[in-house]
C-alpha positions, 0 to 999 in steps of 0.5 A, a space after each residue: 500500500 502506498 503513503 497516503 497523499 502521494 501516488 501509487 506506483 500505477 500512476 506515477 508510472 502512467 504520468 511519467 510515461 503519459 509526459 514522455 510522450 507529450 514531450 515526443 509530440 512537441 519535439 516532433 512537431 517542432 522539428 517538422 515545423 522547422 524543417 518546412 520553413 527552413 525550406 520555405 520560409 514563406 509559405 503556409 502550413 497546413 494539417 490536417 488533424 485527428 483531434 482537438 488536442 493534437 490541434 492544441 499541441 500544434 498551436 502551442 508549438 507555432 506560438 512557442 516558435 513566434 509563428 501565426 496559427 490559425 485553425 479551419 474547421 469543416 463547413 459540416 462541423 461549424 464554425 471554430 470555438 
């Protein structure tokens, strides 16, 4: 049993792995970002996206790197909140 107020082991392993994986995903993004615009410093971004929290890292990122992200919804989805 563990101490009272902290985590068990099943937890603090689920975090440590849960924010591995959210640090992968942002380096990712970071480097393929600076790969695009290193070629093309220029030009638009654009992706196409699984879920709303994906879109969330990815705004995080741009901001991070001083770039202008905007999202786009679907016309059959409505408008962006």
């Amino acid at each position: 049993m563990g101490v009272p107020g902290q985590p068990g082991p099943d937890l603090s392993v689920s975090l440590t792995l849960g924010l591995y994986l959210l640090q992968e995903t942002l380096e990712t993004w970071e480097e393929r970002l600076l790969r695009f615009f290193s070629v093309s410093p220029q030009a638009v971004y654009t992706a196409m996206l699984d879920n709303s929290f994906e879109r969330l890292l990815l705004h995080a990122v741009c901001q991070y790197m001083d770039l202008i992200s905007a999202s786009k919804c679907p016309a059959a989805l409505g408008p962006s909140q």
